[in-house]
LOTORPA-706360 format. One record per residue: y, x, z of N, C-alpha, C in turn; residue number from 1. Coordinates in Angstrom, 3 decimals, padded with zeros to 6 digits. Last residue first. Layout:
// LOTORPA-706360
Y / X / Z / Y / X / Z / Y / X / Z / NUM
...
END
This chain:
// LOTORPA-706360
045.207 / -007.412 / 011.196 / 044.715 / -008.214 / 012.272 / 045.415 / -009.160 / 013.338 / 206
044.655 / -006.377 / 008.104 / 045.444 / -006.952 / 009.232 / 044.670 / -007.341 / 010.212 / 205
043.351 / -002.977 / 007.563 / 042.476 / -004.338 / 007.627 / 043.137 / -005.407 / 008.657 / 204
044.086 / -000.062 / 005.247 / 044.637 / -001.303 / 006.587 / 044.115 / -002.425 / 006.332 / 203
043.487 / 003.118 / 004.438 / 043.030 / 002.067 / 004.631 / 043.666 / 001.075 / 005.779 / 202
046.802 / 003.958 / 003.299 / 045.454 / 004.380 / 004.023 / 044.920 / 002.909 / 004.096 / 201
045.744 / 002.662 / 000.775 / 045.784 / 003.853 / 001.126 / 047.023 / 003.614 / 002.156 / 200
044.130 / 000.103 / -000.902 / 045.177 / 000.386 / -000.074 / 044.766 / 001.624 / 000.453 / 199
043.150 / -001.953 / -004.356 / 042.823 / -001.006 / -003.407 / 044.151 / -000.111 / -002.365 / 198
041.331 / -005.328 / -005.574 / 042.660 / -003.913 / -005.124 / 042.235 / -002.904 / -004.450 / 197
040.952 / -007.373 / -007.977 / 040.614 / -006.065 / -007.646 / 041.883 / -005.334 / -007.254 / 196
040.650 / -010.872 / -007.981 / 041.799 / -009.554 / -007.875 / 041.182 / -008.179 / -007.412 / 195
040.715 / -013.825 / -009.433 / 040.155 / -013.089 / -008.891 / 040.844 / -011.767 / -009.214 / 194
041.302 / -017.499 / -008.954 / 041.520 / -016.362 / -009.624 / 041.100 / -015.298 / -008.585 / 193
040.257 / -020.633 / -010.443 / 039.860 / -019.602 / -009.449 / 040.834 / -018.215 / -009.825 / 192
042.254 / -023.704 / -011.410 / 041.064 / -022.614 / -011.618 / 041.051 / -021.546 / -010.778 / 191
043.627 / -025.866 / -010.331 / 041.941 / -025.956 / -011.069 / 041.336 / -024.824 / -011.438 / 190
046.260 / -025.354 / -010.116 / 046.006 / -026.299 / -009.212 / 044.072 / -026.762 / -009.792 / 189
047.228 / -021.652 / -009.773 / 047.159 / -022.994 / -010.313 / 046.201 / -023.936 / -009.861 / 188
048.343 / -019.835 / -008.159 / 049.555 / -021.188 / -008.613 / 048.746 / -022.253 / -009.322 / 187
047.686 / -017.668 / -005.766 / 046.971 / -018.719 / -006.583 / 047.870 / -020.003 / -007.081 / 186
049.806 / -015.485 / -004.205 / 048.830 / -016.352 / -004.003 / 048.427 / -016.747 / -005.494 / 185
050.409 / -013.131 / -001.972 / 049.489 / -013.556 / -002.740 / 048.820 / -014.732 / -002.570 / 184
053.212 / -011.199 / -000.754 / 052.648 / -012.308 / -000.454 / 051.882 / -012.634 / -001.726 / 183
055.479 / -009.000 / 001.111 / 054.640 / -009.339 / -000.164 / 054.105 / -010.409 / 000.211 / 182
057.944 / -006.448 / 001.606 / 057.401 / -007.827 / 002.266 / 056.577 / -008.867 / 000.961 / 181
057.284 / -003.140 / 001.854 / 057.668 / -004.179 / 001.264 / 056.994 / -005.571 / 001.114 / 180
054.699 / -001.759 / 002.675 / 056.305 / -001.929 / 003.498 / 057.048 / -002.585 / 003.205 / 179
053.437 / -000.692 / 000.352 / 053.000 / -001.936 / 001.342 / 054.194 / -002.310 / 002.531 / 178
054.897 / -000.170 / -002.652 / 054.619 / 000.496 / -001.387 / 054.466 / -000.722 / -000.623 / 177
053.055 / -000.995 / -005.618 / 053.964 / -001.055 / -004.781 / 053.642 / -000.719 / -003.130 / 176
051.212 / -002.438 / -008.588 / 050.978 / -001.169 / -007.272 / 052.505 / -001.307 / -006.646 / 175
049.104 / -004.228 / -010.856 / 050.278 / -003.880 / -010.304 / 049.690 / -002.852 / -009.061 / 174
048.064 / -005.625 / -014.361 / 047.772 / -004.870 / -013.214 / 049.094 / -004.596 / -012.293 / 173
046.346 / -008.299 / -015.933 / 047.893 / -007.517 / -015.234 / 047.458 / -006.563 / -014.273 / 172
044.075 / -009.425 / -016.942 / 044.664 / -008.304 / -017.679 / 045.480 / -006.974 / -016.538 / 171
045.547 / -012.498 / -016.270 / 044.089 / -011.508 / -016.303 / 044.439 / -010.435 / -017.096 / 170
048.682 / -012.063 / -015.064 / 047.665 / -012.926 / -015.721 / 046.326 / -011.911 / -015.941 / 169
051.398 / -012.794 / -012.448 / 050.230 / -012.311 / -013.645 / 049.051 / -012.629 / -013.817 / 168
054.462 / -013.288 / -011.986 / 053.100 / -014.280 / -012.332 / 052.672 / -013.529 / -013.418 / 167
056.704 / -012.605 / -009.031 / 056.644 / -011.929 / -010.449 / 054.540 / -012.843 / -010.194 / 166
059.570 / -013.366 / -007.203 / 057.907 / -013.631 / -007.253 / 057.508 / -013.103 / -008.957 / 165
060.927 / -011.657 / -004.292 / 060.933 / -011.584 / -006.035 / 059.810 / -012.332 / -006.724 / 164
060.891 / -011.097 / -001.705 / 061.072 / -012.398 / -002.532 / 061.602 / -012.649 / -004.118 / 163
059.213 / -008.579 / -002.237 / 061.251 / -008.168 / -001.315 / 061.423 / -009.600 / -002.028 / 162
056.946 / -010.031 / -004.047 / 057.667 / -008.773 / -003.346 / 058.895 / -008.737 / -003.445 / 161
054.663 / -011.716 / -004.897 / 055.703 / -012.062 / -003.853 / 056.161 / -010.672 / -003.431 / 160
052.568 / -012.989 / -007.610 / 052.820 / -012.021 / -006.247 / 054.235 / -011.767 / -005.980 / 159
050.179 / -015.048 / -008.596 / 051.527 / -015.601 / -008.287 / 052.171 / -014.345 / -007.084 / 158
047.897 / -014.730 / -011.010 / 047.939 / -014.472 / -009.610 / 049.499 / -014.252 / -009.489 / 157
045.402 / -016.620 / -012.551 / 046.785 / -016.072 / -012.314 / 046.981 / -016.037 / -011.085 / 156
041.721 / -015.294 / -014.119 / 043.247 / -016.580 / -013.137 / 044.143 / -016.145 / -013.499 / 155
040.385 / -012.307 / -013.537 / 040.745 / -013.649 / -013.994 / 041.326 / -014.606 / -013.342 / 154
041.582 / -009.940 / -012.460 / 040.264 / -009.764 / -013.334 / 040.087 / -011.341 / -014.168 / 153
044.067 / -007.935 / -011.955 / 043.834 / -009.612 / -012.101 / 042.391 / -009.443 / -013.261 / 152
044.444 / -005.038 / -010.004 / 044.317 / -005.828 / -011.518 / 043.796 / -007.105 / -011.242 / 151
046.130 / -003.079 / -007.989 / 045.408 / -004.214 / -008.073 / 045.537 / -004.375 / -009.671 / 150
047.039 / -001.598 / -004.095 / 047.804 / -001.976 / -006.202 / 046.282 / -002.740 / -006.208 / 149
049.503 / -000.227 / -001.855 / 048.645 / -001.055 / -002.582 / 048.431 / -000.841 / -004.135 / 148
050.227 / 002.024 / 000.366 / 050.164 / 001.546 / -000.537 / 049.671 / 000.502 / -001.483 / 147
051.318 / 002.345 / 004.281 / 050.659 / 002.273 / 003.149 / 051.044 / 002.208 / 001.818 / 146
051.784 / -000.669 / 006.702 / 052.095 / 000.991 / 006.356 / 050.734 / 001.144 / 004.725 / 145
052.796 / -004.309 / 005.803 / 052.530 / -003.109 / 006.584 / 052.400 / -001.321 / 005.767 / 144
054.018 / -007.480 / 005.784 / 054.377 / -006.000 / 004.975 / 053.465 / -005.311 / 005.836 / 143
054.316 / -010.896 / 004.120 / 053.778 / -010.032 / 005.331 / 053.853 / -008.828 / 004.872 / 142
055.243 / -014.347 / 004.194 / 055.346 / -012.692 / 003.908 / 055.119 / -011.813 / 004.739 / 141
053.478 / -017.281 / 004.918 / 054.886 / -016.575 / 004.775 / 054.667 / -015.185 / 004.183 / 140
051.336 / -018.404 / 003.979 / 052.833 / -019.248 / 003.155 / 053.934 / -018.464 / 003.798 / 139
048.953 / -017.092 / 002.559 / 049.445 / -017.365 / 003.453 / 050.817 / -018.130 / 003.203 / 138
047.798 / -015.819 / 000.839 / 047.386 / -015.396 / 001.586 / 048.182 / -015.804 / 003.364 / 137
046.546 / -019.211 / -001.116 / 047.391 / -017.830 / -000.566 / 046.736 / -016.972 / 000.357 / 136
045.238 / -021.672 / -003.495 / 044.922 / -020.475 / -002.146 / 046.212 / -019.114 / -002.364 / 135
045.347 / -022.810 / -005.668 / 046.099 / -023.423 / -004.719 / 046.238 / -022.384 / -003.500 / 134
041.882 / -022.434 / -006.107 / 043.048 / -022.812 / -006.466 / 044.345 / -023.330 / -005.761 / 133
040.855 / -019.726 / -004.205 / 040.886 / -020.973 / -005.086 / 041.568 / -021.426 / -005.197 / 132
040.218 / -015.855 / -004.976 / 041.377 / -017.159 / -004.665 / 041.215 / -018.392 / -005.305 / 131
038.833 / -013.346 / -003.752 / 038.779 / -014.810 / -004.869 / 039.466 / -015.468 / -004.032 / 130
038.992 / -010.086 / -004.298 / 039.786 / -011.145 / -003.505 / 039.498 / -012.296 / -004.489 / 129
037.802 / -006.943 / -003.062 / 037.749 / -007.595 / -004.307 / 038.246 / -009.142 / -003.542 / 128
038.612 / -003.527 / -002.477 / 038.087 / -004.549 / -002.156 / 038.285 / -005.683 / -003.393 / 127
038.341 / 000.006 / -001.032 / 038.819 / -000.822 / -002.564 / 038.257 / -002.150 / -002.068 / 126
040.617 / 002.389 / 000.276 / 039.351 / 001.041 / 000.830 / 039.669 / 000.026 / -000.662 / 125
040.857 / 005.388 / 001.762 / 041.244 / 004.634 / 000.351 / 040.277 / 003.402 / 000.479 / 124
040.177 / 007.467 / 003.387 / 042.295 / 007.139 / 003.436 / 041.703 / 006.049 / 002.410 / 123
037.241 / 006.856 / 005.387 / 038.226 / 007.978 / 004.132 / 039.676 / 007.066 / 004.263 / 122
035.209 / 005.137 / 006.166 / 035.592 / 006.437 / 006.559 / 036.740 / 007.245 / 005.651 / 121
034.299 / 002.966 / 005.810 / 035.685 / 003.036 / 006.120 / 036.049 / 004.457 / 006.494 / 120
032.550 / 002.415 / 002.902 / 032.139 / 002.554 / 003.937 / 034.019 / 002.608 / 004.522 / 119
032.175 / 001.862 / 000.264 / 031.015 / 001.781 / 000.434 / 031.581 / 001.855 / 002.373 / 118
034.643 / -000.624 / -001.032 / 033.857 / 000.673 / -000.455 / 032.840 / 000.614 / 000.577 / 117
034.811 / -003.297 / -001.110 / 033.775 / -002.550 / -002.099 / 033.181 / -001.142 / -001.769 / 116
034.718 / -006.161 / 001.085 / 035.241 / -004.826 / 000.852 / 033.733 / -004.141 / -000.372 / 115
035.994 / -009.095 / 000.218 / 034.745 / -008.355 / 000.152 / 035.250 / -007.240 / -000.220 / 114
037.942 / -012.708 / 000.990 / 037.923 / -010.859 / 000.833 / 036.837 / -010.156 / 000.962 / 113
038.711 / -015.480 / 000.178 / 037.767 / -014.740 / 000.138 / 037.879 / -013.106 / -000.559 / 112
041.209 / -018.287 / 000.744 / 040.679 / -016.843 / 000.568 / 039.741 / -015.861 / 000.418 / 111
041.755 / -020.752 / 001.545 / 041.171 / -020.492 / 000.224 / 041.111 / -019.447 / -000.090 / 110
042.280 / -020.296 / 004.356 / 043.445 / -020.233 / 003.404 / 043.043 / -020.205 / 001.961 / 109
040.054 / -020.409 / 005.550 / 041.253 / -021.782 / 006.036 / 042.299 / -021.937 / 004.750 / 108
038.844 / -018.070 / 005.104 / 038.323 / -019.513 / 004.264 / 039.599 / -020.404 / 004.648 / 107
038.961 / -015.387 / 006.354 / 040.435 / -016.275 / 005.821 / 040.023 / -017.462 / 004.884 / 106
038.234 / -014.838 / 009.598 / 037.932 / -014.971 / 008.316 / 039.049 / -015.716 / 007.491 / 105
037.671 / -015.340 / 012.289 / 036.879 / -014.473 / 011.722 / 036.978 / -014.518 / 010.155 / 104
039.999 / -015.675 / 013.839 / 039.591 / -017.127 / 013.208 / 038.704 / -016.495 / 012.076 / 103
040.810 / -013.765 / 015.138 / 039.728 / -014.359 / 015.999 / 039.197 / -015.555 / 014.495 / 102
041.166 / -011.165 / 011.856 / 041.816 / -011.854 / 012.845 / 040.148 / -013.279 / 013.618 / 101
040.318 / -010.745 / 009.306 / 041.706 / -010.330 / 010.260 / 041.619 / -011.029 / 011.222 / 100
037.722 / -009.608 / 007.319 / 038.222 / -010.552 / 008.358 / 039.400 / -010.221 / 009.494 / 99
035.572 / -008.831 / 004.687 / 036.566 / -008.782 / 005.225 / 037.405 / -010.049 / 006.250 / 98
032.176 / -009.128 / 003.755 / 033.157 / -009.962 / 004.049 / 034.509 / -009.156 / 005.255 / 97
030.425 / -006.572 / 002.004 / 031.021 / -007.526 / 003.566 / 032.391 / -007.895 / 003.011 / 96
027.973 / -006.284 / -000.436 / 029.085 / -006.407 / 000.285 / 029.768 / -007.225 / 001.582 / 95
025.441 / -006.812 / -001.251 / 025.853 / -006.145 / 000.189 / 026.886 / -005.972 / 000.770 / 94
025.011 / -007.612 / -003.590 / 024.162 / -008.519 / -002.529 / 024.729 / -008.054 / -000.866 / 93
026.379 / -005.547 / -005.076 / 027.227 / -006.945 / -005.540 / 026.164 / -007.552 / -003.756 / 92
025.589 / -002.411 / -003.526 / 025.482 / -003.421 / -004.293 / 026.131 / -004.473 / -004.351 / 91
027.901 / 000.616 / -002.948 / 027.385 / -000.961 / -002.816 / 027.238 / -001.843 / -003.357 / 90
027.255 / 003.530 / -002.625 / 027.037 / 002.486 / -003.503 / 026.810 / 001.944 / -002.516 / 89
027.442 / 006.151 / -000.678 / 028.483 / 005.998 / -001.388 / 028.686 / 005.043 / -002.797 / 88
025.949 / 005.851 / 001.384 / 026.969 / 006.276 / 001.796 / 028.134 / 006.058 / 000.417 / 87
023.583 / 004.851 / 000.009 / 024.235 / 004.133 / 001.316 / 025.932 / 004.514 / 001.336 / 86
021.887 / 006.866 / -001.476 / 023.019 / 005.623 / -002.068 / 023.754 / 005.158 / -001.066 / 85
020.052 / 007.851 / 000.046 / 020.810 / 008.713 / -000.313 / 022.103 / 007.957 / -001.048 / 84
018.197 / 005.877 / 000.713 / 019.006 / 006.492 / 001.521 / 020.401 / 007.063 / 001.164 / 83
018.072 / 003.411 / -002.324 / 017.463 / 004.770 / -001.824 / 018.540 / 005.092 / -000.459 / 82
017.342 / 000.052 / -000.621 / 018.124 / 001.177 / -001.747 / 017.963 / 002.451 / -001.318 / 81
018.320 / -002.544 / 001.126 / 017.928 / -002.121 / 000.742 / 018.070 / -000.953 / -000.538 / 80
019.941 / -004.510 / 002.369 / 020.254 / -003.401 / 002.866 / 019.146 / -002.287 / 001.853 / 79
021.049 / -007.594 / 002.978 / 019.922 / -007.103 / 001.923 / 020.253 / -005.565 / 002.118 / 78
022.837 / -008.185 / 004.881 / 021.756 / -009.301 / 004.529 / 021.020 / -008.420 / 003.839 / 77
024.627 / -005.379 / 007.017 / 024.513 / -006.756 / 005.177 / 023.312 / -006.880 / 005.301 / 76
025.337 / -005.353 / 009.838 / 024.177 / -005.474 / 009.062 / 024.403 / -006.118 / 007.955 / 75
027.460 / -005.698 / 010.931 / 026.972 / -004.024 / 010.902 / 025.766 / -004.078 / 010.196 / 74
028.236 / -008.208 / 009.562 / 029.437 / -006.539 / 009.038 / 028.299 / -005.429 / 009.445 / 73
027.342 / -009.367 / 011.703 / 026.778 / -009.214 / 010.279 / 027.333 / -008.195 / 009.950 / 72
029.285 / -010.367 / 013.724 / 028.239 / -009.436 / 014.210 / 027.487 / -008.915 / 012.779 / 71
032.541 / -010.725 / 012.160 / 031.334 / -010.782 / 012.363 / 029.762 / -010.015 / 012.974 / 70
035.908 / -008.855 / 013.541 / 034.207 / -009.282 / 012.272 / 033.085 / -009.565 / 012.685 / 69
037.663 / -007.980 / 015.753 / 037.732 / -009.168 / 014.635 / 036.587 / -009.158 / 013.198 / 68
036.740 / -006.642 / 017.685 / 037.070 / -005.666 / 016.241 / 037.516 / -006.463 / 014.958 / 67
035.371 / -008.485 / 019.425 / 037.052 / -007.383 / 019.565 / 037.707 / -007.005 / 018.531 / 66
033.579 / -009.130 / 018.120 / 034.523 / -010.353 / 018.527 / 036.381 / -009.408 / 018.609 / 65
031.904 / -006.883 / 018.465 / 032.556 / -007.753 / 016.972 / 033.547 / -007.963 / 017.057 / 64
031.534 / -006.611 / 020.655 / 032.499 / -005.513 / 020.402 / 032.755 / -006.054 / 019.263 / 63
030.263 / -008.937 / 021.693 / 031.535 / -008.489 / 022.394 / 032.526 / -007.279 / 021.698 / 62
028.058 / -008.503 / 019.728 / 028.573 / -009.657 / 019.563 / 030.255 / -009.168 / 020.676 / 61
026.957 / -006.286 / 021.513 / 027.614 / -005.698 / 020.228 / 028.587 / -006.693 / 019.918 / 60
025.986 / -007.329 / 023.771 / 027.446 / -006.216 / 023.823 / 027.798 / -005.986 / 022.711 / 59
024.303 / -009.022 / 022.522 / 025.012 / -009.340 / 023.431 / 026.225 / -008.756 / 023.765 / 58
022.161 / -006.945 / 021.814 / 022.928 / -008.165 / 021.119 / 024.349 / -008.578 / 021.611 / 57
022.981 / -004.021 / 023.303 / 022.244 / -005.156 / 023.035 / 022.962 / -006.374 / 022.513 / 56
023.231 / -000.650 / 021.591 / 023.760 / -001.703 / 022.575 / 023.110 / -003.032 / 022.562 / 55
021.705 / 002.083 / 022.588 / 021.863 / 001.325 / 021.855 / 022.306 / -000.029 / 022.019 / 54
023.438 / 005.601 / 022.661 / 023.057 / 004.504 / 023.553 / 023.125 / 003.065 / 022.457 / 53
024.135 / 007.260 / 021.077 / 023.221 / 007.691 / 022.082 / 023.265 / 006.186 / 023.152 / 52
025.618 / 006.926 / 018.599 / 024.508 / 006.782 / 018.614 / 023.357 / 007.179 / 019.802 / 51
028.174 / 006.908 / 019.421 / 027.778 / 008.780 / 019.345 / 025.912 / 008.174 / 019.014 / 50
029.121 / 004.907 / 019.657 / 029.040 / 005.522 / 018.469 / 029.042 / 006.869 / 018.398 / 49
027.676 / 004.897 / 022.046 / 027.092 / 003.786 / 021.629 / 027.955 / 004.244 / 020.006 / 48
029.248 / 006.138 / 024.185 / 027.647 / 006.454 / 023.759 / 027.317 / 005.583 / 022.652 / 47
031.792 / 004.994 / 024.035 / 031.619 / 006.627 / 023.299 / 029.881 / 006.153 / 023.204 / 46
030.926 / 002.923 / 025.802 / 031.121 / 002.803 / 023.896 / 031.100 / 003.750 / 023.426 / 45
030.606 / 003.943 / 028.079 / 029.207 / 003.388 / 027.107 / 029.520 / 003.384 / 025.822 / 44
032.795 / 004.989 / 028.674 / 031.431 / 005.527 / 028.487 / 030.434 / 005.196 / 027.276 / 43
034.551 / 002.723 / 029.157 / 034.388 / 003.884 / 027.958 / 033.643 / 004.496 / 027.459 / 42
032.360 / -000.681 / 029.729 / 033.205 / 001.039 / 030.150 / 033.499 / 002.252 / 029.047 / 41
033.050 / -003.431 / 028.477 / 032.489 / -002.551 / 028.744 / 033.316 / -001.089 / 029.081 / 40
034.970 / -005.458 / 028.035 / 034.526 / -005.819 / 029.421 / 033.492 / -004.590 / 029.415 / 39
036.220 / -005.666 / 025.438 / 035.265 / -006.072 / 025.928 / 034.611 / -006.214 / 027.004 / 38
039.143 / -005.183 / 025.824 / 038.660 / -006.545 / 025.263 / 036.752 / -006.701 / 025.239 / 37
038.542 / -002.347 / 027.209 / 039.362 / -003.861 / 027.911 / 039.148 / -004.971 / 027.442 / 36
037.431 / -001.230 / 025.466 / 037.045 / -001.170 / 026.477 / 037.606 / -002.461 / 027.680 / 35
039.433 / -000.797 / 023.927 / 037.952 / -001.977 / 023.564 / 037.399 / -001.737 / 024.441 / 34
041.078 / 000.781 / 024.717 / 041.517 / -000.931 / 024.345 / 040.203 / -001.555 / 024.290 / 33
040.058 / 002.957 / 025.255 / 040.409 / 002.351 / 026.487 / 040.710 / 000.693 / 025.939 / 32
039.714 / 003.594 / 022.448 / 038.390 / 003.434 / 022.931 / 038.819 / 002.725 / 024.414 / 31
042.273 / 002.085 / 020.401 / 041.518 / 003.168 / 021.155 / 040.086 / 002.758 / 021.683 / 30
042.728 / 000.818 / 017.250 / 042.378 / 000.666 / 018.469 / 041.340 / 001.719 / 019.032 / 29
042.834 / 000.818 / 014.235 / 044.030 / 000.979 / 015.034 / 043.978 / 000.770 / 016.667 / 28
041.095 / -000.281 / 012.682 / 041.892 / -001.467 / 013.839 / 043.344 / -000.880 / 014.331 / 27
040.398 / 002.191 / 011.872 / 041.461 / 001.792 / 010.850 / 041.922 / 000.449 / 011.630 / 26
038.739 / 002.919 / 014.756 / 040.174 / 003.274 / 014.093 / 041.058 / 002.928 / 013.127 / 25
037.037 / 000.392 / 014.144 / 037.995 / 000.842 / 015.517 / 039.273 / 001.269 / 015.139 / 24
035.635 / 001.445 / 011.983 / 035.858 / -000.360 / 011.728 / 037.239 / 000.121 / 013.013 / 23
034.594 / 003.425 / 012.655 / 035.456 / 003.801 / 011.336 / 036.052 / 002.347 / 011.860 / 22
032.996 / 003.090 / 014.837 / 033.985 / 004.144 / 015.456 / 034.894 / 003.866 / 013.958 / 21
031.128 / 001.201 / 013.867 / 031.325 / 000.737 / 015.232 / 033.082 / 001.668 / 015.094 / 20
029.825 / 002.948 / 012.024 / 030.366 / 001.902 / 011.659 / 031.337 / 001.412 / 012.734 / 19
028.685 / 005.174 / 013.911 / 029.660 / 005.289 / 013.229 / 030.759 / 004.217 / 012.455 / 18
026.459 / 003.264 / 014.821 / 027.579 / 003.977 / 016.079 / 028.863 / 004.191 / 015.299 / 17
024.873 / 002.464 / 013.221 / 025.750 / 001.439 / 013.466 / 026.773 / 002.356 / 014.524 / 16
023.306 / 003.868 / 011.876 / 024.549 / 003.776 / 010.818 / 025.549 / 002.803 / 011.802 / 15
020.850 / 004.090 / 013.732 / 021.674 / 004.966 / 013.427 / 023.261 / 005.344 / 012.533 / 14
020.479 / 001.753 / 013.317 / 020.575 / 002.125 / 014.285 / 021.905 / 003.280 / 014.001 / 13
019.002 / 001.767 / 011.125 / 020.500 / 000.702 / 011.070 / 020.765 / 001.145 / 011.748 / 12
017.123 / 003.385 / 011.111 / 018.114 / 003.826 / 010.172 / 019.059 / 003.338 / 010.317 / 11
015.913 / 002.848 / 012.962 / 016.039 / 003.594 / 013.560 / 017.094 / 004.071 / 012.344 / 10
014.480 / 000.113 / 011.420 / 015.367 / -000.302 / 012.535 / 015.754 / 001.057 / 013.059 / 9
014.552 / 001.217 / 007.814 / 013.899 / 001.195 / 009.301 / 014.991 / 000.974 / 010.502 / 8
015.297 / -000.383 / 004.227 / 015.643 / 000.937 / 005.685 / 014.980 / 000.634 / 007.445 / 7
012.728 / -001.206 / 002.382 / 014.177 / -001.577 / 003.297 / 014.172 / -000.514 / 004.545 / 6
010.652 / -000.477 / 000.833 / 011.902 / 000.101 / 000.527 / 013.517 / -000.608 / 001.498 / 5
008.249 / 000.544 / 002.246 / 008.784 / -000.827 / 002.349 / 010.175 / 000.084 / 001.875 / 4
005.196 / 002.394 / 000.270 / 005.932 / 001.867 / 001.461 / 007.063 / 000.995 / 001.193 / 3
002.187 / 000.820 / -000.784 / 003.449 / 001.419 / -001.268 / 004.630 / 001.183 / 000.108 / 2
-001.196 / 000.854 / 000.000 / 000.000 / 000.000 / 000.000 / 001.243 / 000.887 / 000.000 / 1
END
């Protein structure tokens, strides 16, 4: 019998301390802060992405909740693929769902965010954005540190900078410094539109 091409509970294991420490810092949160929103000791969390201590359901679900994502984020549904791919392919079946904030997610706003990079360790996070119709990222303007940019893979996408609103179309591509007060949305009232971007340094609002 051929062995099992899904990675071993000592492989997730092992990918989850670091996941735990990249997801933290681009939060922008110390180890004394999650230590406070979760009710665990410093200790343990250093141990726990030093991979020397394994945490139980229960404490991880506490360090999600902190880190604003799903207990899933440390596990995609289908994980399968040579070792050596992990670090730097992700399949279309594995991507995670991006999430700002306690309301774990931006469905309220007809939003749907899936990070592409493979991982959060580096300055550059590419992700992919479906917008249904009518969907923003919100109805006011929002700025932070950084860069952005992006192509419209299909739809139109209605974008909002220093209240300038400039409407592009599949094809369009754009980039602008993230400090400038922006806003994305979806103008039309029946079809989907979809957006490839990517931000340096990596920033995941919260």
């Amino acid at each position: 019998m051929g062995s099992s091409t899904q990675p071993s509970q000592h492989q997730a294991f092992a990918d989850l301390g670091s996941e735990i420490r990249q997801l933290r810092k681009v939060r922008g949160i110390t180890l004394q802060q999650l230590a406070l929103a979760t009710g665990k000791s410093v200790g343990f969390l250093s141990q726990v992405e030093r991979n020397i201590t394994k945490p139980s359901v229960a404490a991880l679900q506490d360090i999600s909740e902190a880190l604003s994502v799903h207990i899933g984020w440390f596990f995609p549904e289908d994980s399968s693929g040579p070792a050596a791919e992990r670090e730097f392919i992700v399949r279309q079946q594995n991507r995670r769902r991006l999430t700002y904030s306690e309301l774990s997610g931006t469905e309220y706003l007809g939003l749907h965010d899936y990070l592409l990079s493979a991982n959060l360790n580096g300055e550059l996070a590419l992700g992919i954005s479906r917008y249904e119709p009518g969907a923003s990222t919100g109805d006011d303007e929002y700025r932070h540190d950084g860069e952005e940019a992006g192509l419209v893979l299909s739809g139109t996408l209605e974008l909002t900078i220093d209240q300038v609103v400039h409407l592009l179309e599949a094809g369009d591509s754009f980039s602008f410094n993230s400090r400038l007060q922006h806003r994305y949305a979806n103008p039309s009232a029946t079809d989907e539109t979809v957006v490839i971007w990517a931000n340096t340094p990596i920033t995941l609002r919260k």
